[in-house]
C-alpha positions in Angstrom: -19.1 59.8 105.1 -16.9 62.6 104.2 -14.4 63.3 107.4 -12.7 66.2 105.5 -13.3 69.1 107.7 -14.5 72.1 105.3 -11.9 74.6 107.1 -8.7 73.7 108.9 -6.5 76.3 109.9 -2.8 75.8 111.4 -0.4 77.9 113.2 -1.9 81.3 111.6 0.3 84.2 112.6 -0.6 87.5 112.6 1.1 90.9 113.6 -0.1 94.3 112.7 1.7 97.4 113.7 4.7 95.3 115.6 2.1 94.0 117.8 1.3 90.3 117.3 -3.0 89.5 117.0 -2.5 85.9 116.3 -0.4 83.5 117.5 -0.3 80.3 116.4 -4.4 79.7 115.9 -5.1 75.8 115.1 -9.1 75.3 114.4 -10.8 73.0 111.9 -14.6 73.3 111.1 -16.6 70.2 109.8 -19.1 70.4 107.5 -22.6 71.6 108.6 -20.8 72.8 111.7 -21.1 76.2 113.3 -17.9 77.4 115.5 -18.1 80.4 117.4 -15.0 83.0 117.8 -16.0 84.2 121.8 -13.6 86.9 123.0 -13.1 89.9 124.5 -12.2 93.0 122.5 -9.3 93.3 120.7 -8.5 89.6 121.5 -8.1 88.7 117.4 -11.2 87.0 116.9 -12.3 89.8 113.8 -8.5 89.8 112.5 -9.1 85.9 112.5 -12.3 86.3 110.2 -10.9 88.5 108.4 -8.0 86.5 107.4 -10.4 83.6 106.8 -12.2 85.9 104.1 -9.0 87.0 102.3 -9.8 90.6 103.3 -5.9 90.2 106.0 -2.8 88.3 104.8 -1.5 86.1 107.3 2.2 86.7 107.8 2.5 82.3 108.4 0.4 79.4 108.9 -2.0 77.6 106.3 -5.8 78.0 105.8 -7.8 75.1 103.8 -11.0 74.7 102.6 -12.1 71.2 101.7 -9.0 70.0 101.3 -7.2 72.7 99.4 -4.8 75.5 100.5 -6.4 78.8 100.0 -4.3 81.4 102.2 -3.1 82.7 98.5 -6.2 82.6 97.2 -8.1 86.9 96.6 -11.3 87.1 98.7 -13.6 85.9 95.6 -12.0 82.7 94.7 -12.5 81.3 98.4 -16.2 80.5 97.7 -17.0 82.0 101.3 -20.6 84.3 101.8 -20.0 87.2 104.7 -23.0 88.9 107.1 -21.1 92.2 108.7 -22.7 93.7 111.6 -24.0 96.8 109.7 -26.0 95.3 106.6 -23.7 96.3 104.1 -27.1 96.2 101.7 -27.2 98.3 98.1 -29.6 100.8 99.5 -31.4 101.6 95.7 -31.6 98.0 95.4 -34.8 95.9 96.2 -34.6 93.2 98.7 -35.3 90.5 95.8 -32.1 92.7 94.1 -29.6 92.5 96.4 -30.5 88.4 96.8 -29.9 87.8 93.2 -27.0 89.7 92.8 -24.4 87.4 93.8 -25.6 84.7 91.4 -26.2 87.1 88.6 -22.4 88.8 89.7 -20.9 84.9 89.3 -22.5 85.1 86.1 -25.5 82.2 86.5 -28.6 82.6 84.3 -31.3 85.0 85.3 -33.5 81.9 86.0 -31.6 80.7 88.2 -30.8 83.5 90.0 -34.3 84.2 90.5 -35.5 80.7 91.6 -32.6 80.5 94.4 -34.0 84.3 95.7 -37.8 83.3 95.6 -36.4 80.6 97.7 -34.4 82.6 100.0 -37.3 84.9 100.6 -39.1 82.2 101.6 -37.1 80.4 104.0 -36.3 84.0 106.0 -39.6 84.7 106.0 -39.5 87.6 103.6 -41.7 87.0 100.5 -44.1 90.3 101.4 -41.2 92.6 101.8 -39.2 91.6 98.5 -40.0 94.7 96.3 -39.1 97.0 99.2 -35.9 99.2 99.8 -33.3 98.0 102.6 -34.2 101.8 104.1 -37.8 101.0 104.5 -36.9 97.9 106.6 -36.6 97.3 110.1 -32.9 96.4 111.3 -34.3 92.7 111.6 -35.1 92.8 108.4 -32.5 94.1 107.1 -30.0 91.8 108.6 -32.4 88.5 107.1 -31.6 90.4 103.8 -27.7 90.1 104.4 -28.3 86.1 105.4 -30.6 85.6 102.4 -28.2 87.7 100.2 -24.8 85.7 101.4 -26.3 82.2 101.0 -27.7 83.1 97.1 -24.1 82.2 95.7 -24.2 78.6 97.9 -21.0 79.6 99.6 -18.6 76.4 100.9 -18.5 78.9 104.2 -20.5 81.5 106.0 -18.6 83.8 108.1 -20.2 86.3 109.9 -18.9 89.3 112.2 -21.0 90.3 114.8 -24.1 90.1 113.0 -27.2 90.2 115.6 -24.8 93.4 118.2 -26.6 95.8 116.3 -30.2 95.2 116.5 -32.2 95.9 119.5 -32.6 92.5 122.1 -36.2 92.6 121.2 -35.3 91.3 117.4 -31.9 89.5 118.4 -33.1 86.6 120.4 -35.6 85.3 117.3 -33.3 86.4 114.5 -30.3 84.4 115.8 -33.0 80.8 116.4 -34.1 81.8 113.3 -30.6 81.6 111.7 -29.6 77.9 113.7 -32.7 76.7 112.0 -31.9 77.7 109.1 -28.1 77.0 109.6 -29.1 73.3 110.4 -31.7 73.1 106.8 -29.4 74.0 104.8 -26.0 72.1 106.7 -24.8 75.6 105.9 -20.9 75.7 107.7 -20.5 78.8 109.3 -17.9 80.8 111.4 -19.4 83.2 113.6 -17.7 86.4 115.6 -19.0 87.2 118.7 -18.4 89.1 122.0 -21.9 87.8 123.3 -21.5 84.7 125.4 -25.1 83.6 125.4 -25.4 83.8 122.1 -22.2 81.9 121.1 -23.6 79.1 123.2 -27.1 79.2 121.8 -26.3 78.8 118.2 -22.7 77.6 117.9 -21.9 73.3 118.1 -18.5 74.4 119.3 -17.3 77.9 120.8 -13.3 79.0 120.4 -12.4 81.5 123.4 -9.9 83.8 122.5 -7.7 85.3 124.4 -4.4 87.7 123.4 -4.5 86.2 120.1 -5.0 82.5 120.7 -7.6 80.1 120.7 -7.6 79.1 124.6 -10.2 76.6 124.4 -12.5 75.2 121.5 -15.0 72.9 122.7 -18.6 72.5 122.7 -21.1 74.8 125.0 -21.7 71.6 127.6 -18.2 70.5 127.9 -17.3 74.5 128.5 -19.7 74.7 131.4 -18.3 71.5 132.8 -14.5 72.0 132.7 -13.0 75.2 130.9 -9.3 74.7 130.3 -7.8 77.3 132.9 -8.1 80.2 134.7 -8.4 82.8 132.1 -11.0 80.4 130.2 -13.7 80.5 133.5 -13.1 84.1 133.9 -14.6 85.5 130.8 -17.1 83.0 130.5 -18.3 84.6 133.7 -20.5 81.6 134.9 -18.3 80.5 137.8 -17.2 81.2 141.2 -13.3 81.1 141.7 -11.3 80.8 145.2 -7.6 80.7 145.4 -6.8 77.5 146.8 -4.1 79.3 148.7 -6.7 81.4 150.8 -8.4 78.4 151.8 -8.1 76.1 155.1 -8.1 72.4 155.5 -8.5 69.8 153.3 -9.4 72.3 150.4 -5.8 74.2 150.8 -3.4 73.7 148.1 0.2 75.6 147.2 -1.4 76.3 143.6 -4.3 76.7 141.6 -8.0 77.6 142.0 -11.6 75.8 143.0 -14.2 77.0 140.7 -17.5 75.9 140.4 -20.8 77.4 138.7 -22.5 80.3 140.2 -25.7 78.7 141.1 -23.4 76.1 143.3 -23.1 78.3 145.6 -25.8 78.8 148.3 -26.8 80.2 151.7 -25.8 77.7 154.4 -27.1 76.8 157.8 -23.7 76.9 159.7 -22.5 79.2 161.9 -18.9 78.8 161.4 -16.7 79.0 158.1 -15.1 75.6 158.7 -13.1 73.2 156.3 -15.2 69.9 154.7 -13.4 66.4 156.1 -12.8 63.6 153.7 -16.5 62.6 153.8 -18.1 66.0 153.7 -20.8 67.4 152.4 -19.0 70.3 150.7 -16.9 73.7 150.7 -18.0 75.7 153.6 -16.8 79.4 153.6 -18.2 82.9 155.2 -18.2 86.1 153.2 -19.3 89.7 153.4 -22.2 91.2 151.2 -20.4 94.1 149.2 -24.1 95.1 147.1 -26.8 93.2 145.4 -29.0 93.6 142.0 -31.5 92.8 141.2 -32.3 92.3 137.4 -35.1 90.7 135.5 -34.6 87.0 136.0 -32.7 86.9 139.6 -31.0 89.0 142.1 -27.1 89.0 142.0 -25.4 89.7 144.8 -21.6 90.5 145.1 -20.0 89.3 147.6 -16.2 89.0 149.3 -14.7 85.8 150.7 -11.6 84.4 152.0 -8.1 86.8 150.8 -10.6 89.3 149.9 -12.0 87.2 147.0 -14.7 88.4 144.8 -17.6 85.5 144.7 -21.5 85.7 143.1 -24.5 84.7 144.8 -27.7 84.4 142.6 -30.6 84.6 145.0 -35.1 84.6 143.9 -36.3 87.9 143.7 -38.8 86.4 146.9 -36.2 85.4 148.8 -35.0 87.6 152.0 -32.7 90.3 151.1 -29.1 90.3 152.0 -28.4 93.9 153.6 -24.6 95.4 152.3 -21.9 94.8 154.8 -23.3 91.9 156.6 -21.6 88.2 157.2 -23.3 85.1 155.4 -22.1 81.8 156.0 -21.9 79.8 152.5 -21.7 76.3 151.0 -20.5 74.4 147.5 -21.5 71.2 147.1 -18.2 68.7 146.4 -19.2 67.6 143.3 -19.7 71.2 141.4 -15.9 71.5 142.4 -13.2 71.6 140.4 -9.6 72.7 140.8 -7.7 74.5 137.7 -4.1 75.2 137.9 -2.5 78.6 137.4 
């Protein structure tokens, strides 16, 4: 078996404009793996792709691929295929066209080139639509024709920025499962940019956070939900609760740090007093004020404000009783979802 991971980068450093985007990113990507780059705006994760391409120069660090250093290397000798968020399709060329042209461009034999695209068309389900214009096609379509047309030269690596933002939800949700099972056919490695949490964790084996230019935890969707790294990591993954352990009485008071614990841990209690959990408790018991609720297709959220004026989220049923704004709930954790992170 061949433990040589297809991309390892180390301590890539990055400033544009005076302002430093990366600082000192370490990530390696086996083979057949897909890693997601899950940030906020602005946080480096595009600059990072970017400089994976060739398209940005690092200013230090290393980038190899199987093995060989390739941070030197122009964009078309790093044997890497690229899906942007907008297409980037030849619009007077036909579907079939645009496949083939990277083969044709690397100079392989017609034949060839055309086998690989009948093939292409197949897997992404576009066989009927292969003589047609990218204008005629839907966005859906058009973006199967960017994965179809990036994996007709057999790229080493996939990278791919953004690609499923643009098109409405209605085609994003099957396009992306149709990509992870056609990622996983082919053992096709593949570095994907994405703002969209969800998504990372649908289709990625391991999701790098980024935040202010480094990689603040890279780890696999489960093992995320179970223990992010710190503070900053649970925060933008936005599925947990966090209480300062400061603002907090009893045996759950500490001098530092933070109790998180997943959103749906937290539910409605039957006491009547907010009252610290004893060593053999059942849990974190707390009271907090109802600042709104929403309700939205799967649940209702409700915002609410504990102890020190703490923001917290309670997901409640659509059936269940309503929680009217400004009034006092008394609230529960269970011990086990709890987990203290320092500062």
């Amino acid at each position: 078996m061949d433990l040589m991971p297809q991309l390892s980068i180390r301590d890539a450093r990055l400033a544009l404009g005076g302002r430093p985007v990366l600082r000192g990113i370490d990530l390696s990507l086996a083979r057949g793996e897909v890693v997601a780059l899950l940030g906020a705006s602005g946080c480096g994760k595009t600059t990072l792709l970017r400089a994976i391409a060739g398209l940005q120069r690092l200013d230090a660090g290393t980038l190899t691929m199987s093995g060989q250093q390739v941070q030197s290397l122009p964009p078309q000798q790093r044997d890497i295929g690229m899906v942007f968020q907008h297409y980037a399709l030849f619009p007077n060329l036909t579907v079939r066209e645009n496949i083939r042209f990277g083969p044709l461009a690397r100079g392989e034999e017609p034949a060839v080139a055309d086998a690989r695209a009948e093939e292409l068309l197949a897997l992404v389900e576009l066989q009927a639509l292969a003589d047609r214009l990218p204008p005629a096609l839907s966005g859906g379509q058009r973006q199967r024709v960017a994965l179809a047309r990036a994996l007709a030269t057999q790229p080493m690596l996939l990278l791919m920025d953004e690609p499923f933002s643009a098109l409405d939800e209605h085609f994003r949700l099957p396009l992306r499962r149709q990509f992870r099972q056609l990622q996983r056919a082919l053992g096709q490695s593949c570095v994907i940019v994405t703002h969209d949490r969800e998504e990372a964790f649908e289709i990625a084996d391991r999701v790098a956070v980024m935040v202010d230019g480094v990689i603040a935890q890279c780890a696999s969707p489960r093992e995320l939900r179970r223990a992010p790294a710190n503070r900053r990591v649970a925060d933008f993954l936005g599925m947990f609760n966090r209480l300062d352990a400061r603002a907090l009485d009893g045996a759950w008071r500490r001098d530092s740090g933070h109790w998180i614990a997943p959103v749906d841990a937290l539910t409605l209690s039957e006491a009547t007093d907010a009252h610290p959990v004893d060593p053999h408790g059942d849990g974190l018991h707390l009271r907090a004020s109802v600042r709104a609720s929403y309700p939205g297709q799967q649940r209702v959220t409700c915002e609410l404000e504990g102890p020190g004026g703490q923001g917290l989220t309670l997901w409640r049923r659509h059936e269940d009783p309503d929680l009217a704004p400004g009034s006092e709930v008394p609230l529960t954790i269970a011990e086990a979802a709890l987990r203290w992170i320092d500062d």
